[in-house]
C-alpha positions in Angstrom: -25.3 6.6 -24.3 -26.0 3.1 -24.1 -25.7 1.3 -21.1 -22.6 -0.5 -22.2 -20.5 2.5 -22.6 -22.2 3.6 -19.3 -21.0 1.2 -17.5 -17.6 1.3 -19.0 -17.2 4.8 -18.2 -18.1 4.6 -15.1 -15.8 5.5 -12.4 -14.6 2.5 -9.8 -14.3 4.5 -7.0 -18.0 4.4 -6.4 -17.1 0.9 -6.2 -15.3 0.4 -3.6 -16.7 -0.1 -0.7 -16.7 2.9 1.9 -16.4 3.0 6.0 -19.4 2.9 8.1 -18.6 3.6 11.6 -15.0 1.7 12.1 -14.8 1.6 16.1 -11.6 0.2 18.3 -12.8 -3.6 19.9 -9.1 -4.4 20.4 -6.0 -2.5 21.6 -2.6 -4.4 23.1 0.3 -2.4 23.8 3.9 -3.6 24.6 7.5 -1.4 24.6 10.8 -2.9 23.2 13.6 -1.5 21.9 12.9 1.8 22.6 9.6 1.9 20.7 6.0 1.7 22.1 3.9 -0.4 19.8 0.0 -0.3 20.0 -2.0 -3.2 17.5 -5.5 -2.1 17.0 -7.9 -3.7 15.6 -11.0 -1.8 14.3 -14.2 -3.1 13.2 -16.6 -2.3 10.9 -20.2 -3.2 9.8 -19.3 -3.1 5.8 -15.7 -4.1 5.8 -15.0 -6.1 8.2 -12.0 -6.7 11.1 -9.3 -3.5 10.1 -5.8 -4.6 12.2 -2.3 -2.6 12.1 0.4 -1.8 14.5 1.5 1.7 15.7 5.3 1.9 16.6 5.9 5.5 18.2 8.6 7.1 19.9 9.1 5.8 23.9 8.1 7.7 25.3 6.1 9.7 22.8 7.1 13.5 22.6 4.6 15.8 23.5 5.0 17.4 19.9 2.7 16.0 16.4 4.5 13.0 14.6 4.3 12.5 11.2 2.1 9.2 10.0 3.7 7.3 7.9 1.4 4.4 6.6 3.1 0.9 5.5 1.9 -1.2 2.7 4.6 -3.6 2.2 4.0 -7.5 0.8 1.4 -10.3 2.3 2.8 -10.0 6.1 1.9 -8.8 9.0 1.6 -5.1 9.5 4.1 -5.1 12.4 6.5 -7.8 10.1 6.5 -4.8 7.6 7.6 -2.2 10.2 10.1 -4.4 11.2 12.2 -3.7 7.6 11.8 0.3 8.2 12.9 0.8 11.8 14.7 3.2 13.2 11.6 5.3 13.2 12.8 8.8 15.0 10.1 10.5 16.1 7.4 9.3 13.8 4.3 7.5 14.1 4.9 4.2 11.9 2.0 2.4 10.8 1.6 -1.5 9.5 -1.4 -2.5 7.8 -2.8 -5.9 8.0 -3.4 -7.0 4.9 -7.0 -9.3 5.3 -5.9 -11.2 2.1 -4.5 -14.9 3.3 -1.2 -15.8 4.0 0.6 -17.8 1.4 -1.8 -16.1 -1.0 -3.3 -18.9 -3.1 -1.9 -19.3 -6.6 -2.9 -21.5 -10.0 -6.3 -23.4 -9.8 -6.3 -22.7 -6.0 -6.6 -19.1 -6.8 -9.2 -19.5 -8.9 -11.5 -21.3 -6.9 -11.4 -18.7 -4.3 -11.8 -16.1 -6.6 -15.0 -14.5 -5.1 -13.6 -14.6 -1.2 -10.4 -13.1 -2.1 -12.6 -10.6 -4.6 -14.5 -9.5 -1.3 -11.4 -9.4 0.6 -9.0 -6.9 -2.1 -12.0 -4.5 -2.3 -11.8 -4.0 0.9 -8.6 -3.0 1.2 -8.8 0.8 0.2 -11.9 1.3 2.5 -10.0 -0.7 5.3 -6.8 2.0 4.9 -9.0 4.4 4.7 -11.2 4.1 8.2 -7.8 3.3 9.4 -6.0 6.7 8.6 -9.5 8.3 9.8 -8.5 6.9 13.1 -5.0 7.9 13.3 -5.9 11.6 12.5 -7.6 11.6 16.0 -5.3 10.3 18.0 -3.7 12.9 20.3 0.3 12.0 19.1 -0.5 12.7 14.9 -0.1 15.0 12.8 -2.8 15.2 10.3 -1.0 17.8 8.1 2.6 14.8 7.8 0.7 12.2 6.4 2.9 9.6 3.8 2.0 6.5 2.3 4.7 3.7 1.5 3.7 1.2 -1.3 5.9 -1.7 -1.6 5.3 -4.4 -4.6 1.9 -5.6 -3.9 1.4 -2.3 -1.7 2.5 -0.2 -4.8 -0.3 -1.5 -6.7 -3.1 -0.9 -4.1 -1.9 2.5 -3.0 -3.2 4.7 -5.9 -6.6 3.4 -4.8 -6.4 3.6 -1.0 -5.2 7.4 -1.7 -8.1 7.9 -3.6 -10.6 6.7 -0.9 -8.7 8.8 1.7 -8.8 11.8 -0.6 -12.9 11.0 -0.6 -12.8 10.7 3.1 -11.6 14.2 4.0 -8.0 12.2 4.5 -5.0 14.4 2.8 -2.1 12.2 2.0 1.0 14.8 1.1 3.7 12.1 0.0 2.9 8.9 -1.8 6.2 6.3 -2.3 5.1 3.6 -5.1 8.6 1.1 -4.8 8.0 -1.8 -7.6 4.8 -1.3 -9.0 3.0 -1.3 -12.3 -0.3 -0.8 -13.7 -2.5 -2.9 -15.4 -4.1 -5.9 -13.7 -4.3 -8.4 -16.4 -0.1 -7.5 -17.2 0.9 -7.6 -13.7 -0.3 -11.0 -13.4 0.6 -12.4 -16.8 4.5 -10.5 -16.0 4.8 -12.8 -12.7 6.8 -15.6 -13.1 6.1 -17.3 -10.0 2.6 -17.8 -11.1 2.8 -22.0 -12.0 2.2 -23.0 -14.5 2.3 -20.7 -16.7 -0.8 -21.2 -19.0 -2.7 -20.2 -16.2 -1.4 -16.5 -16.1 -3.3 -15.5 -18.7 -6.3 -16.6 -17.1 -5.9 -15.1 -14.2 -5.1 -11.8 -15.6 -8.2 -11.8 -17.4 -10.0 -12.3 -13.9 -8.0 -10.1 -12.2 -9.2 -7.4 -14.5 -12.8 -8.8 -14.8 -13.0 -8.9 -11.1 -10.5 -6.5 -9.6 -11.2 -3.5 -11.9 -12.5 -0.9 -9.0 -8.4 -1.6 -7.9 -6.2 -0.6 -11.2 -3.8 1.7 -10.6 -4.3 3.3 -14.1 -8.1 4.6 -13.0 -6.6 6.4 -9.4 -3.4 7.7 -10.6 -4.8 10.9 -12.5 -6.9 11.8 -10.0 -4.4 11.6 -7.1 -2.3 14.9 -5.3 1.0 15.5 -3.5 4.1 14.5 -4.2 5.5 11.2 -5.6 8.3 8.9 -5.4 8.7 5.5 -8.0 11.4 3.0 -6.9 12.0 0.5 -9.5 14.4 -2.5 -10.5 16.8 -2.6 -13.1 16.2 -6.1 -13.7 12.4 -7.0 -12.7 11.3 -10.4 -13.4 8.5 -10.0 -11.5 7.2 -6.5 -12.7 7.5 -5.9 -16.7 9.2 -2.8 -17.7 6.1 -1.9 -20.2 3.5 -2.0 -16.7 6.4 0.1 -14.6 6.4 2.7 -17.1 3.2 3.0 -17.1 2.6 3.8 -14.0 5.9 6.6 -14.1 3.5 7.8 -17.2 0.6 8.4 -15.2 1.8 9.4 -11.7 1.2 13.1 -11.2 3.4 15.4 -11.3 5.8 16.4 -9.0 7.7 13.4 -9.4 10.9 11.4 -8.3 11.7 8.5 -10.5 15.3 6.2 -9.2 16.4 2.7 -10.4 17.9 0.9 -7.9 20.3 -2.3 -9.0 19.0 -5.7 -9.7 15.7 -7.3 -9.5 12.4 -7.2 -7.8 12.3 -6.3 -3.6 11.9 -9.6 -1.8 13.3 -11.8 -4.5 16.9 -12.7 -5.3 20.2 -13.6 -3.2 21.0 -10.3 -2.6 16.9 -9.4 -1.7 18.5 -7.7 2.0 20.7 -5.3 0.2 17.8 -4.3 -2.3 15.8 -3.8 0.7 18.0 -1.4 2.4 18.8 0.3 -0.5 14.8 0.6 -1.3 14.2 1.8 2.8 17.5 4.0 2.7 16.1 5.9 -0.4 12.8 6.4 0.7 13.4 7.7 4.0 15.9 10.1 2.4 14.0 11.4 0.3 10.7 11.5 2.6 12.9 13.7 5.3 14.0 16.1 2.0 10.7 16.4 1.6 9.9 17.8 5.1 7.3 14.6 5.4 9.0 13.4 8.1 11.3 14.0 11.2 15.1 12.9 10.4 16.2 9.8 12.7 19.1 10.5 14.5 22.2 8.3 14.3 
């Protein structure tokens, strides 16, 4: 085999870059609205400053909770939990994307292609070290774990359940809301890339550069059970990169179509959301992954 066709076979998960001994340096607490919220922040040697916030019950009940992990957009990890509360009794978890806040777009993005490079490979090893740590804590449930991808989330989750899988990390339920597969696609599809001769480019880099995160190399390999939200109406997502990912999401699977366009976007983006949340945590508690919240 030449080493051309070695490399291209090779599989990007030895790419990624794994957890060397993640340790607390940081840990604030603070209850509000019946919740108790912890932010951790967890370093390690190989990638880097890991930060997330914990909402659990308050108090917390002496019983397991369920984790369930959030990747929503570019905020904050306790801005994301703030779209999914109530919580019940469940351990909610927002992840702190390290990637910066507006995320730089057109020529900007390209001349910060090899920080941001750095930064997106680390996310999977990041989520990773993270869940390692919430399976020790004496309020989880190791055997309830879900993970909720939404837009930009959906797209890194297939990869940060593969690294958890590699860690010894077994991640039952999987929710990939708005998603598609194929880097160089998902860029070219997003129309609030400006201008619009530059998508292509950055598609091409995105799949030059990103390849260790496509969706299309984790999905096959992946276990547990699946839910795909999508949008009648995506601008931001084509319909060839949503399908597929639906193609190559194991099975069991739940496929639903909620009304209109992308999450996030829109004048009615606070119904979508709902309706997005409402479904999930439907079909999450049908699925015995988590604890219904009570009215």
């Amino acid at each position: 085999m030449s080493l051309r066709l070695r490399r291209a076979s090779r599989d990007p998960l030895g790419s990624l870059p794994r957890e060397m001994a993640a340790a607390p340096i940081g840990r604030r607490h603070e209850a509000r609205a019946g919740r108790f919220f912890q932010h951790v922040t967890l370093s390690d040697e190989r990638l880097g400053l890991i930060g997330f916030t914990v909402s659990l019950p308050d108090p917390v009940p002496i019983t397991r909770l369920p984790l369930v992990v959030v990747l929503g957009g570019l905020h904050t990890g306790e801005t994301n939990l703030h779209h999914v509360d109530p919580g019940g009794d469940n351990a909610l978890i927002g992840y702190d994307w390290p990637l910066p806040t507006p995320f730089p777009k057109g020529l900007g993005a390209l001349t910060q292609i090899p920080s941001l490079r750095r930064q997106a490979l680390s996310v999977p090893g990041q989520v990773g070290a993270m869940l390692r740590w919430l399976t020790t804590q004496p309020w989880s449930d190791s055997q309830r774990i879900s993970v909720v991808g939404f837009s930009l989330g959906a797209i890194a989750t297939p990869a940060v359940n593969r690294v958890a899988q590699r860690e010894g990390v077994a991640i039952g339920w999987t929710v990939l809301a708005y998603g598609g597969v194929g880097l160089a696609a998902l860029v070219e599809g997003d129309r609030r890339i400006r201008p619009p001769w530059i998508r292509p480019l950055l598609g091409a880099g995105a799949t030059l550069l990103l390849r260790p995160l496509e969706p299309a190399e984790h999905l096959p390999h992946l276990a547990g059970h699946f839910l795909i939200i999508g949008a009648t109406r995506d601008t931001i997502v084509e319909r060839r990169t949503s399908a597929r990912l639906e193609e190559l999401t194991p099975e069991p699977k739940t496929v639903i179509y909620t009304a209109g366009d992308h999450i996030g976007t829109g004048r009615d983006r606070q119904v979508l959301l709902e309706e997005a949340i409402a479904a999930t945590r439907q079909w999450l508690v049908a699925e015995g992954a988590v604890n219904p919240v009570e009215p």
